[in-house]
C-alpha positions in Angstrom: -13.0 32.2 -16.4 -13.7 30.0 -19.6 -11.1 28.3 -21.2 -9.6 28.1 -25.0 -12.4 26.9 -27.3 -10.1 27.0 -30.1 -8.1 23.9 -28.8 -8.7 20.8 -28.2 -8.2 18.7 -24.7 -5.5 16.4 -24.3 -5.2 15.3 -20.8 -1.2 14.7 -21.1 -0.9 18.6 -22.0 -3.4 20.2 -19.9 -4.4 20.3 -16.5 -7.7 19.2 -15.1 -9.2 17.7 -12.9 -10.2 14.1 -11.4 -12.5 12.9 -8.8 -11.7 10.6 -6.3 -14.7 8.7 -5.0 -13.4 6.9 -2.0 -12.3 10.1 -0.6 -15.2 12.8 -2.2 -12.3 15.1 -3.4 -10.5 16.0 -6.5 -7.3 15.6 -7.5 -5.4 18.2 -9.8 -3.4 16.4 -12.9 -0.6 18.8 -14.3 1.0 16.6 -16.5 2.8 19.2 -19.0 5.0 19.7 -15.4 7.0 16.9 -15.8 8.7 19.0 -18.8 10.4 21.1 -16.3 14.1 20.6 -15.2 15.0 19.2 -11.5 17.5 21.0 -9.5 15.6 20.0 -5.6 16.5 17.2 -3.3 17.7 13.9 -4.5 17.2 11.0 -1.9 20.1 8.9 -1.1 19.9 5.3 -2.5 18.7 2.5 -0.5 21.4 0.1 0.8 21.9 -2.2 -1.6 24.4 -4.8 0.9 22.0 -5.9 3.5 23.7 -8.6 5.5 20.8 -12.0 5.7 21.5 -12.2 9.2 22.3 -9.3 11.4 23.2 -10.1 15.1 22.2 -6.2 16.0 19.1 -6.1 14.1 15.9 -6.7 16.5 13.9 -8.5 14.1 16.2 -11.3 13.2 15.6 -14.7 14.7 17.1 -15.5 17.9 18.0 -11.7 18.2 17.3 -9.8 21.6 14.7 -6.7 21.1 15.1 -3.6 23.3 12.5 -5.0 25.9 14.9 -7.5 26.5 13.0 -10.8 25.2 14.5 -12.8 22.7 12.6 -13.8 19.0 12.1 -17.9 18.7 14.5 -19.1 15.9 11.0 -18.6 13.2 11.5 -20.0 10.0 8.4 -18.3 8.6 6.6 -15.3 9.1 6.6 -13.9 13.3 4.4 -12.1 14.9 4.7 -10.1 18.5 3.6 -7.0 20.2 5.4 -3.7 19.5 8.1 -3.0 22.1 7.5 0.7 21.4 3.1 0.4 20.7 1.1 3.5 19.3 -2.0 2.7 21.0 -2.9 0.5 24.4 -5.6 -1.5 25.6 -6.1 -0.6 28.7 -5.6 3.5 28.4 -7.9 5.9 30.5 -10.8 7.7 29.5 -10.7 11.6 29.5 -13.9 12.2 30.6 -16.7 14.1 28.4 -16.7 17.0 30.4 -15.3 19.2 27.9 -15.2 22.0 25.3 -16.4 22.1 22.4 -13.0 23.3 20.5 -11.0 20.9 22.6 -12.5 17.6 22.7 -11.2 14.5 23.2 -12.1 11.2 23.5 -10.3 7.5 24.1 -8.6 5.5 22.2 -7.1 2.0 22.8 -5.9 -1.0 20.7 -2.6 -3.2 20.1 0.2 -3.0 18.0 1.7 -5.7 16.5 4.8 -6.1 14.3 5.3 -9.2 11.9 8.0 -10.5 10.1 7.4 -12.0 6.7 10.4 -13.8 6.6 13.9 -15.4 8.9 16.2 -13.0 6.3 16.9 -9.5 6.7 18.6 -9.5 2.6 15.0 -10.8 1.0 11.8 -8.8 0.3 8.5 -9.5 -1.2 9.0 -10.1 -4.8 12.3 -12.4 -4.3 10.1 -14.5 -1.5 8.7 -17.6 -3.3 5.1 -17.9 -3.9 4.1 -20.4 -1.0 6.3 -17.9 1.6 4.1 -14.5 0.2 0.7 -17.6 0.7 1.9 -17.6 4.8 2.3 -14.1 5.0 -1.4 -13.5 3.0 -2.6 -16.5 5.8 -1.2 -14.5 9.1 -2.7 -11.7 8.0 -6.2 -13.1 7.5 -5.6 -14.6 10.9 -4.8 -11.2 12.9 -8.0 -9.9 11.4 -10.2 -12.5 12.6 -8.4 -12.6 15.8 -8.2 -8.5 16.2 -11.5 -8.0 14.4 -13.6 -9.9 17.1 -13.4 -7.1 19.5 -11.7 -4.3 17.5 -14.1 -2.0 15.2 -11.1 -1.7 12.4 -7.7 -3.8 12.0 -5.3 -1.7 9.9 -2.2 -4.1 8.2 0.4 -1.4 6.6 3.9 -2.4 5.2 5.9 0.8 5.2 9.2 -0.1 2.8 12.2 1.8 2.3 13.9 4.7 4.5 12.4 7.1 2.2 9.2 6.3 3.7 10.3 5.8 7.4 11.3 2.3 7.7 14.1 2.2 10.3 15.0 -1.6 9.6 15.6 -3.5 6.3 14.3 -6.4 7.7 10.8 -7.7 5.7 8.0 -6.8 7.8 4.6 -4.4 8.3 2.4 -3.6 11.2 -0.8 -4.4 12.2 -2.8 -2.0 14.3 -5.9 -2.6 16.0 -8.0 0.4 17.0 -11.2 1.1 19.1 -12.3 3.7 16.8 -12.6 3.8 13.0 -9.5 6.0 11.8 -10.1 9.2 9.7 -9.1 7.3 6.2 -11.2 3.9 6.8 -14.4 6.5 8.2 -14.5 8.7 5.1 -14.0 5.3 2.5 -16.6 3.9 4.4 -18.9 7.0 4.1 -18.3 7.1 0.5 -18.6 3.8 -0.3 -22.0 3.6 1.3 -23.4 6.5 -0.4 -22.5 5.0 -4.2 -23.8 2.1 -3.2 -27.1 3.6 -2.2 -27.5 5.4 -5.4 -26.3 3.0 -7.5 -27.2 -0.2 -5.8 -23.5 -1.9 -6.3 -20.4 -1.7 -4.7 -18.6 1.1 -6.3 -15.1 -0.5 -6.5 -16.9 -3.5 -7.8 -18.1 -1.5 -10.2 -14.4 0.7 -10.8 -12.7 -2.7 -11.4 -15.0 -3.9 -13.9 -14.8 -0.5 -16.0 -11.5 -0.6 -15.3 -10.8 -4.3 -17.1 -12.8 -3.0 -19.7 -10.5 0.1 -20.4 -7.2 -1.4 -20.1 -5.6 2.1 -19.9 -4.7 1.7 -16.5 -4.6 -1.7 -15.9 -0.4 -2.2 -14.8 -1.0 -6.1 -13.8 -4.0 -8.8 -13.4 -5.1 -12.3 -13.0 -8.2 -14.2 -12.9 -8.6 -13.3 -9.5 -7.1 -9.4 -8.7 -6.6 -6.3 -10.9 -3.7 -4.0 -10.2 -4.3 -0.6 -11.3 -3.1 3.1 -11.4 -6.5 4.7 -10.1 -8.1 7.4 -12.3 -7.7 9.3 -9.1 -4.3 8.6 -8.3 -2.3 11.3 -6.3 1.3 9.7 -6.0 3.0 9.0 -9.1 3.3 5.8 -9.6 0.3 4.8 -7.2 -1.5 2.0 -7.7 -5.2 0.2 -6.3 -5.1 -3.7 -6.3 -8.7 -5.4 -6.3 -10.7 -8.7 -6.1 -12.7 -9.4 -9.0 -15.6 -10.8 -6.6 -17.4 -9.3 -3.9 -15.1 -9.5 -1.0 -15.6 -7.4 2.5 -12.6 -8.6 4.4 -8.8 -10.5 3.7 -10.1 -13.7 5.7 -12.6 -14.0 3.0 -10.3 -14.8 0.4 -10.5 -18.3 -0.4 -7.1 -20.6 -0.3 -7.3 -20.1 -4.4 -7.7 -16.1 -4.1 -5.0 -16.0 -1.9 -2.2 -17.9 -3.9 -3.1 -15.8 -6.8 -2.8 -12.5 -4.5 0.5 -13.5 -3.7 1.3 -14.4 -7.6 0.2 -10.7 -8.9 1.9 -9.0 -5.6 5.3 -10.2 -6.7 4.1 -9.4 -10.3 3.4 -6.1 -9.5 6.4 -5.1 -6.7 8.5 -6.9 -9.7 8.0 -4.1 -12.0 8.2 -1.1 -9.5 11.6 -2.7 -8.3 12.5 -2.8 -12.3 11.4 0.9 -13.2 14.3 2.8 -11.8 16.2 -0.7 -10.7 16.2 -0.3 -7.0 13.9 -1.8 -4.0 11.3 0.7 -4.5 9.9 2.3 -1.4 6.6 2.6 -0.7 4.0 2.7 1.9 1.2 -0.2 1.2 -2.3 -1.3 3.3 -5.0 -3.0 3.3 -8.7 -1.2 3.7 -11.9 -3.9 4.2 -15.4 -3.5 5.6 -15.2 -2.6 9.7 -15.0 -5.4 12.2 -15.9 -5.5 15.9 -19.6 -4.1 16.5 -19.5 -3.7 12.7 -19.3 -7.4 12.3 -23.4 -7.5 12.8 -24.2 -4.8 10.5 -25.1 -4.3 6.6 -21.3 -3.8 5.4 -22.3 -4.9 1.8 -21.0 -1.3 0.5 -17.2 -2.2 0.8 -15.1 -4.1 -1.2 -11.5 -5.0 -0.4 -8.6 -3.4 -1.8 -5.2 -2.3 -1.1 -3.4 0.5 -1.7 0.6 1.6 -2.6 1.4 4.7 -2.2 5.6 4.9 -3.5 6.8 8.2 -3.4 9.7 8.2 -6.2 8.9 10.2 -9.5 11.7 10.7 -11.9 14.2 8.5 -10.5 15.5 6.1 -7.5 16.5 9.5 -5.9 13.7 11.6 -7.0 10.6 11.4 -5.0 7.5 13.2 -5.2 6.9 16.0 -2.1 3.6 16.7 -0.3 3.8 20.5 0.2 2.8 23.6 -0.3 -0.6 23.7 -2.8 -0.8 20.1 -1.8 -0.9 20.9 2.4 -3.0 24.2 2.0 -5.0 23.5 -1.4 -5.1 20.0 -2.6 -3.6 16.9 -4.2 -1.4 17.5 -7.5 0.4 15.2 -9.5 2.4 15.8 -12.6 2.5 12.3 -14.4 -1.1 11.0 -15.9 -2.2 8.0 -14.3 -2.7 6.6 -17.8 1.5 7.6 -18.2 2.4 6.2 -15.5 0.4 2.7 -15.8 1.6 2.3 -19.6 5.4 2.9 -17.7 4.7 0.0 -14.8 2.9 -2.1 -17.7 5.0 -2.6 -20.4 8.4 -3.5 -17.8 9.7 -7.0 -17.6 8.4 -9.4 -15.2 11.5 -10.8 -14.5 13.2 -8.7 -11.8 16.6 -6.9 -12.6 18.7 -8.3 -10.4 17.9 -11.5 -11.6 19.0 -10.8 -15.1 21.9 -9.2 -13.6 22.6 -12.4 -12.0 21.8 -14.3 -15.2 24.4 -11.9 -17.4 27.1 -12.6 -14.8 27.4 -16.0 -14.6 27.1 -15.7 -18.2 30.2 -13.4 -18.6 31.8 -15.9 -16.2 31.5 -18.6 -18.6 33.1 -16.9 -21.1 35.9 -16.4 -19.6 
């Protein structure tokens, strides 16, 4: 079917269409959507009173987990195996004896938890600049360590209830798998092909067109760019990138990393101020393989990281996953351009702060 000659495109009236390179699929933007009323689910808000220290809570120091060992009394960021691990070293093989429709093969690894900081009341953008440095350090550190043997090291921070997070308490995970998950397997595919054909790194390449346009651009620095992707799929998803060549985290140099952790508090900042709430979100880091990988041409990749928040039009309206977007494909209502201009022009300063700030002023007055 052809479309209406007679008018003209807008992309934040019409829907179309946008590739996504790191994953060869397309993503459907419907913006004129966001027009329509809401009368679904509303989320609960998060708990705002989170007690610092919580003599229940597993991850607190000096607390007792539920495989009965006890957390040293860390002042900084902790690290230790998963009581309750997704994946094993030492699991059996089940044999290659099978069918074709029902195959199966091993899979091993560790799980680890770590704590980015001693209070269960604090989260990334309220943690000071040299505290986010440690937690950038111990994650470079678990890939080098992990990486040696493991073919991929995935580091995800799931934040939020919304998103699954069980305990307030400032942490991610750091998985270590002996096979390259779905996700990492298709970037890496994709990212080897563009470079092939085009003979640079293709989010090299994004993050310089990227800078160029500005359009999508929420935060940067002299050393990262924080952006909504062309291709985003979540509303108020964003892509944060090295302006170098990079393959892996424990490349970053000691200057690289205190800026990462100066434009991570920049950017979690703003999506704590646009609805004023601890935004939830699920975050992770993707860089070249590691393990056998470590000897091979991995030139192709580039670091990144990506957020994925689900909230849309509110703290207690989030986006859903269903339906056209299980059986069809991705849709998202907000432009990418919309939603970067949204995250762009908020305050640096966080809300609570200036709530904190107007209160003691009021008090004054009195």
């Amino acid at each position: 079917m052809s479309g209406n000659e007679d008018v003209s495109f807008d992309p934040k009236e019409h829907q179309h269409l946008r590739y996504n390179p790191l994953r060869d699929s397309w993503v459907l933007v419907s913006a004129h959507r966001m027009k329509r009323p809401w009368a679904g689910q509303v989320e609960k808000p998060p708990e705002e009173h989170i007690p610092r220290f919580d003599p229940r809570n597993p991850l607190c120091p000096g607390n007792t987990r539920a495989n009965g060992e006890i957390n040293p009394n860390y002042d900084s960021t902790f690290v230790f195996e998963n009581d309750f691990p997704a994946l094993q070293p030492d699991a059996p093989d089940p044999g290659s004896d099978q069918h074709p429709l029902f195959q199966s093969k091993a899979a091993r690894g560790v799980c680890k938890v770590m704590c980015f900081h001693p209070w269960s009341d604090i989260t990334l953008p309220f943690m000071k600049t040299p505290e986010v440095v440690k937690v950038i350090d111990k994650w470079a550190e678990l890939v080098e360590e992990l990486g040696s043997t493991y073919p991929w090291v995935q580091i995800f921070e799931n934040k939020g209830a919304v998103m699954g997070c069980s305990n307030p308490h400032p942490h991610c995970q750091v998985w270590a798998s002996s096979f390259l998950p779905n996700e990492p397997a298709l970037s890496d595919r994709c990212q080897r092909d563009y470079h092939q054909k085009h003979g640079e790194p293709l989010l090299l390449q994004y993050a310089k067109q990227e800078a160029e346009k500005k359009e999508r651009v929420v935060v940067q620095s002299s050393h990262w760019l924080a952006v909504v992707p062309y291709w985003a799929t979540w509303p108020y998803q964003t892509l944060l990138l090295p302006r170098r060549h990079v393959l892996r985290i424990n490349d970053l140099t000691a200057e690289e990393r205190e800026d990462l952790a100066a434009i991570m508090k920049r950017l979690l900042t703003k999506y704590d101020n646009l609805f004023e709430v601890s935004f939830p979100y699920s975050m992770g880091w993707h860089g070249a393989p590691t393990g056998p990988h470590l000897k091979e041409d991995n030139s192709h990749w580039q670091l990144h990281a990506h957020y994925y928040p689900p909230l849309l039009r509110s703290a207690t309206v989030k986006k859903f996953m269903v339906g056209y977007e299980m059986l069809a494909q991705e849709q998202r209502d907000l432009t990418p351009e919309q939603a970067a201009e949204k995250l762009r022009n908020l305050p640096e300063e966080h809300y609570k702060s200036r709530e904190e700030q107007e209160g003691a002023g009021k008090e004054r007055m009195k």
